[in-house]
C-alpha positions as CSV (number, residue, x, y, z in Angstrom):
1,X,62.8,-30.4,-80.2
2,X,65.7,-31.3,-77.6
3,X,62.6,-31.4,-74.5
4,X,61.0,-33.5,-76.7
5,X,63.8,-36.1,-77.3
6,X,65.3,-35.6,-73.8
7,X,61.5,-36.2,-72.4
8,X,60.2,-38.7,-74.9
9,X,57.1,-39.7,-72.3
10,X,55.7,-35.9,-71.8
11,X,52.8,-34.6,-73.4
12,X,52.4,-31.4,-75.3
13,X,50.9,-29.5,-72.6
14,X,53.9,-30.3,-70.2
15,X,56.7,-29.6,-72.9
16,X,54.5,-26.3,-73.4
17,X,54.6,-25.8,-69.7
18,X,58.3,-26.4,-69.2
19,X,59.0,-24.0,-72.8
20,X,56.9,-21.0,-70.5
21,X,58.9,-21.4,-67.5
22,X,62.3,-21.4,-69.6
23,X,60.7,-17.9,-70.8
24,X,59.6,-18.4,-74.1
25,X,56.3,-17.5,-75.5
26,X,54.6,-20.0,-77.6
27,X,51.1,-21.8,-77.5
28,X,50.5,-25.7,-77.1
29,X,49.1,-26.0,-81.0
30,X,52.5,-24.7,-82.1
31,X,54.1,-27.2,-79.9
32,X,52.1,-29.9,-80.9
33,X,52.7,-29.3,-84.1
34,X,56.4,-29.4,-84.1
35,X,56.8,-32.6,-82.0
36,X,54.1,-34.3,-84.5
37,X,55.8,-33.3,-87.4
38,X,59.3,-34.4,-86.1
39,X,57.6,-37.1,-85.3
40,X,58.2,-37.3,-81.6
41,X,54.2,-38.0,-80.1
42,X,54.4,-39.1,-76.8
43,X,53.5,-42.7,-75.8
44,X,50.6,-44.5,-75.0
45,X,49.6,-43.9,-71.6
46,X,47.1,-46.7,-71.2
47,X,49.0,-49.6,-71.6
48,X,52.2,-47.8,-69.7
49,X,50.3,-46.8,-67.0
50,X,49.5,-50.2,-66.1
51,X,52.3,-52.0,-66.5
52,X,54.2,-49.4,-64.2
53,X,51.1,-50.1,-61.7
54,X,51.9,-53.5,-61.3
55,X,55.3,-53.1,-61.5
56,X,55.2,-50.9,-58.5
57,X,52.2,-53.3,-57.2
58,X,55.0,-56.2,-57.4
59,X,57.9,-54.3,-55.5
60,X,56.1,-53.0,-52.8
61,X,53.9,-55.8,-52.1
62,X,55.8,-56.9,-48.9
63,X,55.1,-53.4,-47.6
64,X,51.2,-53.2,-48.7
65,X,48.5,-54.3,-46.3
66,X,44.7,-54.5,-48.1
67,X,41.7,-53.1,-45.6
68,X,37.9,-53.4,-45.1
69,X,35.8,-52.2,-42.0
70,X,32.4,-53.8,-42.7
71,X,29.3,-54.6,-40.8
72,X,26.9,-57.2,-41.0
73,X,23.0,-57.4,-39.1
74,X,22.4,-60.5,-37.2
75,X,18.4,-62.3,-37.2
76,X,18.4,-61.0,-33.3
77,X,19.0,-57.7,-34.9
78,X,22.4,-57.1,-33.1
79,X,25.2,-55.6,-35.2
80,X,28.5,-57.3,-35.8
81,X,31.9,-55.0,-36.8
82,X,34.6,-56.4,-38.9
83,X,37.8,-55.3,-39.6
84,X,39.9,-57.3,-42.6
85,X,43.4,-56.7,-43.2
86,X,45.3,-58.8,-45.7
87,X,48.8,-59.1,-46.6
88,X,48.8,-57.9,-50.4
89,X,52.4,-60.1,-50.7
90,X,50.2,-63.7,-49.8
């Protein structure tokens, strides 16, 4: 119960995983079952995923560059290269 208040964001196989290294022997179901019946399921991963993605988008953008190598065929059948780099921050 105290991993799962302490840890309010992990799931029941990494409770269950941190329970087995601490030494004690108990399966995931068990450990499922307690934090669900004391309530404590962990959170929605979709929705904070994302917002930590551009939260982390946001604070590093002065340090981000965005890349493309591309080519493109030209009607005198010669082949041109491009490389694209972009400044994520402008």
């Amino acid at each position: 119960m105290r991993l799962g208040t302490d840890n309010p964001r992990w799931g029941f196989r990494r409770g269950h995983g941190e329970l087995r290294r601490l030494g004690h022997t108990i399966s995931t179901a068990t450990v499922r079952r307690i934090l669900r019946a004391a309530g404590l399921t962990p959170g929605r991963r979709g929705q904070t995923a994302r917002r930590e993605w551009t939260e982390f988008l946001k604070a590093q953008a002065n340090g981000l560059l965005a890349t493309d190598f591309f080519h493109t065929d030209t009607i005198g059948l010669q082949r041109l290269y491009a490389l694209f780099i972009m400044e994520v921050r402008t």
